[in-house]
C-alpha positions in Angstrom: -44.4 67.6 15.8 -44.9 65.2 19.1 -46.6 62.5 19.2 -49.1 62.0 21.9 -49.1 60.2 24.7 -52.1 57.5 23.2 -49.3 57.2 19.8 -47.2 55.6 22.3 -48.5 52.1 21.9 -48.7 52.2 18.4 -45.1 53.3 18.1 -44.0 50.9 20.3 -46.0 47.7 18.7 -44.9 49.3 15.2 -41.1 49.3 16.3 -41.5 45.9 17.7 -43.1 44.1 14.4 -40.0 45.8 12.2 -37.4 44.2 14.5 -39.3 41.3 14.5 -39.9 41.3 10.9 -36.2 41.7 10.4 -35.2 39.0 12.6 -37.4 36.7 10.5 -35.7 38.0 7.1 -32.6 37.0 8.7 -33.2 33.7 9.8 -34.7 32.9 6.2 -32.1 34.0 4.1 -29.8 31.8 6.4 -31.6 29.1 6.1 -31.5 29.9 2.2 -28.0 30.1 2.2 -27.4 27.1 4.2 -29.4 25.1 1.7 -28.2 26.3 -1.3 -24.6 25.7 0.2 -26.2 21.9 1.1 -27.1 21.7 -2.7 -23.9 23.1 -4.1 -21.8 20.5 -1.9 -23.9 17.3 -2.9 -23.8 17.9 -6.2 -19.5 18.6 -5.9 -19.5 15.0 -4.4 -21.9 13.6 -7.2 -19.4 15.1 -9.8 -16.3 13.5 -7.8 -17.8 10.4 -7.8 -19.1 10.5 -11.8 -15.3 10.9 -12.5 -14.4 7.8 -11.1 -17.4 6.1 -12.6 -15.5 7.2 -16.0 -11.5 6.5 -14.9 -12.1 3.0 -13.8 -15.1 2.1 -16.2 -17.8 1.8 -14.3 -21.3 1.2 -15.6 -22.6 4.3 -16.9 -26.1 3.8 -15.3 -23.8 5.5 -12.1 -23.6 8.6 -14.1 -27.7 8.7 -13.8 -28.1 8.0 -10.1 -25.5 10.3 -9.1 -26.8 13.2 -11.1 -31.0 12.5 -10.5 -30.7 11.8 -6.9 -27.0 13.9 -6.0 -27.3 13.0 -2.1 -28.2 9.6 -2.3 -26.4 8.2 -5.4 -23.0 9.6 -4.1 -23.8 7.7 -0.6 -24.9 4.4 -2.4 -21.8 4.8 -4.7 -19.4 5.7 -1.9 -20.3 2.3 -0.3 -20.8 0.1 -2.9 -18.3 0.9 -5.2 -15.6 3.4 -4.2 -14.6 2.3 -0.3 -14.3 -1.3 -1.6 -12.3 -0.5 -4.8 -10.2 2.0 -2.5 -9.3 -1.1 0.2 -8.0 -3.0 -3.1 -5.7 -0.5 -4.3 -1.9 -0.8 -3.7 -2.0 2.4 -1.3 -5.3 0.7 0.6 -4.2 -2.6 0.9 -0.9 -1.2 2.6 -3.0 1.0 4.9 -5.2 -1.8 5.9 -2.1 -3.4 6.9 -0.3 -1.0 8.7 -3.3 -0.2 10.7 -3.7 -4.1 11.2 -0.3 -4.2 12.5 -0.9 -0.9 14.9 -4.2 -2.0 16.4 -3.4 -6.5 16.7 0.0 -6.6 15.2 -0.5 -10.8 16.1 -3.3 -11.3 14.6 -2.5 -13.0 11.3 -0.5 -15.1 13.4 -2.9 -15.7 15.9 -5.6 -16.6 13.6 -2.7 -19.2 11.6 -1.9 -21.1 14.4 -5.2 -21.5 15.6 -6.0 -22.5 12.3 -3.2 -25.0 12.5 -4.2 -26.6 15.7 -7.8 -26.8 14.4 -6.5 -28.5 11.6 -3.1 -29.5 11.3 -2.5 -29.7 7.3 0.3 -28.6 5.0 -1.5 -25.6 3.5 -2.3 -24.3 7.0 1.1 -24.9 8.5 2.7 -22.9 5.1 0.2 -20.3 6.0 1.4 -20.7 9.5 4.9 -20.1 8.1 4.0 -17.1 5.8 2.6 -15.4 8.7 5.2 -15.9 11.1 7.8 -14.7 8.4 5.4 -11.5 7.5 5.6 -11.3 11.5 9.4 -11.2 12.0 9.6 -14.8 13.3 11.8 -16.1 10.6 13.1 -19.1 12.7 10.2 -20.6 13.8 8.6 -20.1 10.2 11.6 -22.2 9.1 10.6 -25.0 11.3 7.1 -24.8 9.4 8.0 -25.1 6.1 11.1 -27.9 6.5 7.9 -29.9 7.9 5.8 -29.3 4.9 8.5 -29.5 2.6 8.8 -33.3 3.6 5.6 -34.5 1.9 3.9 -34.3 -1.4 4.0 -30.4 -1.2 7.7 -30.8 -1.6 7.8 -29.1 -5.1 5.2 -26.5 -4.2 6.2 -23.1 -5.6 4.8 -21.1 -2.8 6.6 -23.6 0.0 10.1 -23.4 -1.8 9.8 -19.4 -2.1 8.7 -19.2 1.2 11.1 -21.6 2.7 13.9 -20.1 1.3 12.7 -16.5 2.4 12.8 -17.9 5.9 16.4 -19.4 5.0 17.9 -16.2 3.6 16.3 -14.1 7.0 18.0 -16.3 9.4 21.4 -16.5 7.4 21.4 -19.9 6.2 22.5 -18.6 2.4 23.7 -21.7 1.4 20.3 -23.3 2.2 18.2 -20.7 0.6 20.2 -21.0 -2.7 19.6 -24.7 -2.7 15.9 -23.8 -2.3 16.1 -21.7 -4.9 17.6 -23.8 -7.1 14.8 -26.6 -6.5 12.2 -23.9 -7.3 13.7 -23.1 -10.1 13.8 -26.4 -11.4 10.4 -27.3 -10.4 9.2 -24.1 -12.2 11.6 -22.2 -14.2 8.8 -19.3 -15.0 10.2 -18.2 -11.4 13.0 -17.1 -12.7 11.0 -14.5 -14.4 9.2 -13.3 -11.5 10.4 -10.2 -9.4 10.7 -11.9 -6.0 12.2 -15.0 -6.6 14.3 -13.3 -9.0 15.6 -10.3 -6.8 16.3 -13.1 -3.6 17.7 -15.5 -5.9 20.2 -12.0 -6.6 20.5 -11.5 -2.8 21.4 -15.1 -1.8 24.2 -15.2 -4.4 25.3 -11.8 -2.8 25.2 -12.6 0.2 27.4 -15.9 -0.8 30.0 -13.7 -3.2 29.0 -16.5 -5.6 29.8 -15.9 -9.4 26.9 -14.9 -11.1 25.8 -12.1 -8.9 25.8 -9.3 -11.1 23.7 -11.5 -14.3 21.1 -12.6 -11.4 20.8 -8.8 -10.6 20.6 -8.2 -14.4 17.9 -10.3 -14.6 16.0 -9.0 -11.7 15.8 -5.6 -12.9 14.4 -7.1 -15.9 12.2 -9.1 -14.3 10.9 -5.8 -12.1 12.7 -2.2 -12.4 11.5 -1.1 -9.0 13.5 0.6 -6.5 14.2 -2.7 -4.3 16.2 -4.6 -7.1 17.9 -0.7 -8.2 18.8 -0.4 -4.8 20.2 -3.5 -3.7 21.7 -3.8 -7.3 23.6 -0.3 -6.2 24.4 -1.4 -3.2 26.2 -4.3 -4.5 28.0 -2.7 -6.8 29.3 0.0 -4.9 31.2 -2.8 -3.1 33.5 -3.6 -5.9 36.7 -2.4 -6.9 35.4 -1.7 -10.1 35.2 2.3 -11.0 32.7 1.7 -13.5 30.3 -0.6 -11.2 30.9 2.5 -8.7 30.0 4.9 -11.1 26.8 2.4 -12.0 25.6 2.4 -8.7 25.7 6.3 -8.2 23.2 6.6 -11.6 20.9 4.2 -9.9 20.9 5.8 -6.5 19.9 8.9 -8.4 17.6 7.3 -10.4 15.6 6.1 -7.2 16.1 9.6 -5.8 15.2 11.3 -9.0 12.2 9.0 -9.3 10.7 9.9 -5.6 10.0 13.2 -6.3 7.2 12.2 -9.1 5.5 9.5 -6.9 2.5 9.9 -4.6 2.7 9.9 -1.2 1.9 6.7 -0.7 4.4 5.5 -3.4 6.7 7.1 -1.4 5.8 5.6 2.2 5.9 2.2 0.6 9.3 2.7 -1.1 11.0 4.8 2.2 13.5 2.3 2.8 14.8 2.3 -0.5 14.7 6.2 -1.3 16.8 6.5 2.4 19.0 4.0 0.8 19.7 5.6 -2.3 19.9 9.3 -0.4 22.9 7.6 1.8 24.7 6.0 -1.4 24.5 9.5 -2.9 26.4 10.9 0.5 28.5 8.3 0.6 27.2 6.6 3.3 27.8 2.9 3.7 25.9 0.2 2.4 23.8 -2.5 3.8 23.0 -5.9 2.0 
């Protein structure tokens, strides 16, 4: 059966409203998809965010915002509590730095000196000297803190530490000790603490001073990280000692060992030392 020549028209409009009816069906059932896909993904990043809220102890009225209003709590959240508490972190903090140092690596020193000229007082020329030492400008932050160290700030914790940092960078070993030794005596608690501890080891290395190996005893008490294992093996792979060689191959391994559990950014900060340790296992030779 044909259909006649007035059918035409009506065949043609009739063909025409089905594709056009299945265009529309198409474009809805995107758009349904795309939202329900929208939907799904805010409420992923709501339930990111509520575990946080839990690990670090946040107030639990989070947990309501985040689940009433998905979209909006996890933006409010992401701003006000996760971004800040993620610049604080160990891993953050060393980012912010390193980008610091890519983008204005002078800027802490910048900002210090003029800071100093502004106002020429001991707290601003030690943190004059702090940033010039951070900088790699150990000599002229040595000039810094012998000037502070002439007035009332002479016993100052933070000056002697600092002041013998910038001694031990530029080799004066003998000067750093005697720094040392006036921090300690101004504050013996340093000789608990990981950094004065693990210099104070350094310095009487560097010297081949008795009392080396108890000061490097004491500063892996005092902090059982992979600097003081590392510079503690290095140390005693230098003696004649089998045993102390022996001793420092377990703590290169340890370090090594110890790597392969930390996260990545565990592992950027501590690259020096795990390189270290990887070259005392092969044999390589040791640095102070």
């Amino acid at each position: 059966m044909y259909a006649r020549p007035n059918d035409v028209p009506v065949v043609a409009a009739a063909l025409s409203m089905r594709r056009a009816a299945v265009d529309c069906f198409a474009c809805v059932s995107s758009r349904i998809n795309m939202s329900f896909f929208g939907i799904g993904l805010h409420v992923i990043i709501a339930l990111f965010f509520a575990v946080h809220v839990v690990r670090t102890h946040q107030n639990m009225y989070w947990l309501l915002l985040l689940f009433a209003f998905p979209l909006l709590g996890s933006l409010v959240y992401l701003f006000a509590i996760y971004l800040p508490g993620l610049r604080e972190s160990r891993g953050g903090r060393a980012a912010t730095r390193a980008i610091s140092q890519l983008v204005d690596p002078n800027r802490a020193v910048r900002e210090a000196r003029v800071n100093f000229d502004r106002a020429p007082t001991v707290e601003h020329r030690m943190r004059l000297g702090a940033a010039l030492l951070e900088a790699g400008q150990p000599k002229e932050a040595l000039e810094h803190y012998q000037a502070a160290a002439n007035g009332p700030f002479a016993t100052d914790p933070a000056l002697l530490l600092g002041m013998a940092k910038a001694e031990f960078a530029v080799g004066q070993f003998g000067a750093a000790d005697a720094s040392l030794q006036r921090l300690f005596s101004a504050n013996p608690q340093a000789r608990q603490q990981p950094e004065p501890a693990l210099l104070y080891a350094r310095t009487l290395a560097a010297l081949d001073a008795p009392g080396t190996r108890a000061a490097f005893e004491q500063a892996l008490a005092c902090a059982s990280d992979a600097a003081p294992r590392c510079l503690f093996a290095d140390w005693l792979a230098r003696q004649a000692d089998e045993a102390d060689v022996l001793r420092a191959r377990s703590l290169y391994a340890e370090i090594a060992q110890d790597a392969r559990h930390w996260p990545r950014h565990a592992r950027e900060h501590n690259r020096e030392w795990v390189l270290r340790a990887q070259a005392g296992l092969a044999g390589g030779p040791s640095r102070r």
